[in-house]
Structures are given as structure tokens and as C-alpha cells.
N, C-alpha and C positions, 0 to 999 in steps of 0.2 A: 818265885815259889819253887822251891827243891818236890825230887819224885817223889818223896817221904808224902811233902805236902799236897802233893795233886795224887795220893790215891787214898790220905785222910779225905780229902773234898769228896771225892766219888763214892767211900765207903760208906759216908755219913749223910747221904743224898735220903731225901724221902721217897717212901716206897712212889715208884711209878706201873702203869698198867705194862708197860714193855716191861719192866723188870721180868713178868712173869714166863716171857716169849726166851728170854736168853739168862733166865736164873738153871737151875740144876737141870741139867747134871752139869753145866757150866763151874766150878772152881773159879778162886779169888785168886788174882785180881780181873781175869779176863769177863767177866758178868758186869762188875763194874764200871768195869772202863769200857763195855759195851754201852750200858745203859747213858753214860756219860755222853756217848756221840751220839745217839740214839734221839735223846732231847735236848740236843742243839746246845749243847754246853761247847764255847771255846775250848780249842783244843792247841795243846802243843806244838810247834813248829819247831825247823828247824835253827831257827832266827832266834829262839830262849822264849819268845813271844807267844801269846795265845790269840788266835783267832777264828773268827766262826766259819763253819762246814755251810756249804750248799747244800740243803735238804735234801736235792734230787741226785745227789751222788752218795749210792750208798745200795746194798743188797739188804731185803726184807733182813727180820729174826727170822723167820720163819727156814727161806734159803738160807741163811746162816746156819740154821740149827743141821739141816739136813747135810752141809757138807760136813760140819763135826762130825754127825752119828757116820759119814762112808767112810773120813778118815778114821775113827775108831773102828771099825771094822775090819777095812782093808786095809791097816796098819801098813803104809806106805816107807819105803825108805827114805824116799822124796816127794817133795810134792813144787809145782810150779806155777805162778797167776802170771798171770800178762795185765797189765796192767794192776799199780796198786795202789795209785789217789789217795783218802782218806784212810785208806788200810781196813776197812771194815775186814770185809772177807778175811785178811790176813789176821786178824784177830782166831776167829773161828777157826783158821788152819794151826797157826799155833795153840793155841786150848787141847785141840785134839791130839796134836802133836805132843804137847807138854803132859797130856794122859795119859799117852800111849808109853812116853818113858821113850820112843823111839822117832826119829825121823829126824828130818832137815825139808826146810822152806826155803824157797829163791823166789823172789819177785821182781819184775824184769817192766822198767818203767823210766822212759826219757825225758817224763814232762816235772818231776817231783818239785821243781821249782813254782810251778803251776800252784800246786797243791800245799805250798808253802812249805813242802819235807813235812808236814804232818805222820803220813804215812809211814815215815824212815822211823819218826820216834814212835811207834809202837812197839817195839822194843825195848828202847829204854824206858819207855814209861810202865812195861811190865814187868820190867825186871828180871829178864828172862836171864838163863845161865847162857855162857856161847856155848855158839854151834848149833843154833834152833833154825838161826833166822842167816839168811844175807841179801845183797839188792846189788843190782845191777843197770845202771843207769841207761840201759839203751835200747833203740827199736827193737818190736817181736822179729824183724827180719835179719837182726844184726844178731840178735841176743839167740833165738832157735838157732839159728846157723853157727854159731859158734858152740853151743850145745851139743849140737849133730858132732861136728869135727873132736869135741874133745869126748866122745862116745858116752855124755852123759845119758843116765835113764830113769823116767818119772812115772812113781803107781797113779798120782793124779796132775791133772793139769786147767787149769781154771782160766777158759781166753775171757778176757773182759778189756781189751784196748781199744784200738778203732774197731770204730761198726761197722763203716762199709764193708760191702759185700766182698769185694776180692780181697780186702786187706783181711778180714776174716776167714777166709777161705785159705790163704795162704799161710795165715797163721793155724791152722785145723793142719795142712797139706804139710808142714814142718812137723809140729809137733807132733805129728802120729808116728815118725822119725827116730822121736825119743821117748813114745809114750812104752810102757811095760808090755808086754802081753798081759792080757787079764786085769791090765790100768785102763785108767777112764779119762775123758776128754770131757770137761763142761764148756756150753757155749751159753753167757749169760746174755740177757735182753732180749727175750725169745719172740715179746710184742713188737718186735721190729720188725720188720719185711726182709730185708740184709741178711739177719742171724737167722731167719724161717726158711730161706732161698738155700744158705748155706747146707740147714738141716736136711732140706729134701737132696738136694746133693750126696749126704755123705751116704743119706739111706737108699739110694739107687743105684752111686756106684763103689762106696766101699765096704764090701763085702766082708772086709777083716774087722770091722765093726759090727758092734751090734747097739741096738737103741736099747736104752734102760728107760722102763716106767719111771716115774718120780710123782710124787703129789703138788710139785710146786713147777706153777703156770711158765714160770718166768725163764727156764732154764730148758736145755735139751742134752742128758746125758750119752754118751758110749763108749761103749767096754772095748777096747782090742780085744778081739778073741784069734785072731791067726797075724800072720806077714802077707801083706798087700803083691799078691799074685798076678795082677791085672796082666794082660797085655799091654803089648805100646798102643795098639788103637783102640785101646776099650772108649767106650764111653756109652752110656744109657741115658736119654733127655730126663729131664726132670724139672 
């Protein structure tokens, strides 16, 4: 089945109760091809093949909707996820991005074999123009770090890779690096203990952040608001 064909299949789906969580202000095809992975319809690989998604890998509508409306807002130059598995998230980045008429997405991901390249063809299966999207196949500690060195900088940046605690922490501890001034840090999987451990961390000792409200459970936002001035021996328990 050519792209033609897999986004007649999606457009022609019967109404579902999701549709309504990731319909408007969502735009075609990105609503569609939400609701497609949504209800566990196979999805595209990078093998020509369709295969089915793991139901537990995946970001509500709801957190999806909410990174669209920041990116439409704080209209980002850039924006970056760590990890991108099934690409949900990266859906919802691009939508907003393709609204916005402005930006660029990088998703920074070593296991896409894993995930059977699913992920990678999000793209191609939106038909996007270039220049929206790119992917980089490698650790958050290979990939930030190389980011750092080539003086890239990001208005958002969405960690979602390993959950352990220091590997999250480290990826937070890079990426504030090359996060904007006045850009935002999301740390998804908040019901973890790991990513909870992280958050009291950054709200104790980094002060060049600041914590954003959000209505959704699952997530812990913050904004750079200065340059990390610590001393060498700062630290405050937490």
C-alpha cells in the first residue's frame, strides 16, 4: 500500500471517541494519523511492512494536545525529544510546527530498530515538506554532547528515553546546555519515582529554572529563565 493509500485508510476510519481528544485545531493529516495509532491500527515500518504498536508506548491526547498549544505559542526555532519509538509525541511536534509555518524538529533515538523505524516514517507518511523533521540515531549522551560542541539551541526539549534516574538526570544536566533562555525542559513519566527524584532535584538546586504549572499529571515542565550561576560546591539535599 503506497502513502496515497494509508492516508485514504485513516481518513476514511469511522468516527472514534479519541478522534475528539486530537481533532481541531489539529489539521489533516496529523488528526488522522493520530487517531490511527491511537486505536491500534498497524502502522508503517521501516521494512515497507505494517506492524502493531505496544499500547503502553505512547503519550495520552490529552499531553499531546498540551505540547501543540506550547509549541504554537512559544513558536520555537527548534525543538528536541529524546527518545522517539512510535513517534506519537513527534506527531504533535510537527502539527504545531507545520502551523506555525516556522521551526525544525530533531529526535535523537538508538534503538529505532526496536520500534521497527515506525517512528522514522512519520514523516513520510505525513508528507511533510523538508526541513520539518530529522533523526539521529544515537544515545542522549552522544547526541546532547554533540549538540553542545556544535553550539546548537532548543526553545523546547522533550526527555522521554531511559527512565532511570541518573540517566535522566543527565540528560536534563546536558540539555539545559542547549536549552534557550525562556525554553522549556519536559520530563515525561512523572508516575515514576526516577523522573519524581529528578524533578525535586532541579527545583532545589537549579535556580535558572523555574517549574511551570500544567494540567497534565504525567509530565514536569521548566522554563530557563537565567545561566546556571551555581558555585562549584553548591548543592541543596532534596
Amino acid at each position: 500500500m503506497g502513502i496515497q493509500g494509508i492516508l485514504r485508510k485513516v481518513a476514511n476510519r469511522k468516527p472514534e471517541p479519541v478522534a475528539q481528544e486530537v481533532g481541531p485545531p489539529l489539521s489533516e493529516p496529523f488528526a488522522s494519523v493520530l487517531c490511527s495509532m491511537y486505536q491500534g491500527e498497524p502502522q508503517l515500518g521501516a521494512d515497507g511492512g505494517f506492524h502493531p504498536l505496544d499500547t503502553a508506548t505512547r503519550i495520552s491526547p490529552l499531553q499531546g494536545m498540551w505540547i501543540y498549544n506550547l509549541i504554537r505559542d512559544a513558536k520555537p526555532e527548534n525543538t528536541l525529544e529524546i527518545g522517539l519509538a512510535y513517534g506519537f509525541s513527534t506527531v504533535y511536534f510537527l502539527a504545531a510546527i507545520h502551523a506555525n509555518g516556522i521551526g525544525h524538529h530533531l529526535a535523537l533515538d538508538p534503538f529505532q530498530d526496536t520500534w521497527k523505524g515506525i517512528g522514522l516514517m512519520r514523516e513520510k507518511v505525513l508528507q511533510l515538506p523538508l526541513g520539518l523533521f530529522s533523526f539521529r540515531a544515537e544515545d542522549s549522551i552522544q547526541g546532547l554532547t554533540r549538540l553542545a560542541r556544535e553550539k546548537r539551541r532548543f526553545g523546547v526539549i522533550f526527555i522521554d528515553g531511559s527512565h532511570r534516574f541518573d540517566d535522566v538526570l543527565i540528560d536534563f544536566s546536558l540539555a539545559s546546555l542547549i536549552c534557550d533562555v525562556k525554553g522549556y525542559i519536559i520530563l515525561d513519566d512523572l508516575w515514576m519515582p526516577s523522573i519524581q527524584r529528578v524533578a525535586s532535584f532541579i527545583r532545589s538546586n537549579r535556580s535558572d529554572f523555574n517549574e511551570i504549572a500544567t494540567p497534565i499529571n504525567n509530565i514536569d515542565v521548566f522554563r530557563k529563565v537565567g545561566e546556571d550561576k551555581r558555585e562549584w560546591t553548591h548543592f541543596v539535599a532534596f
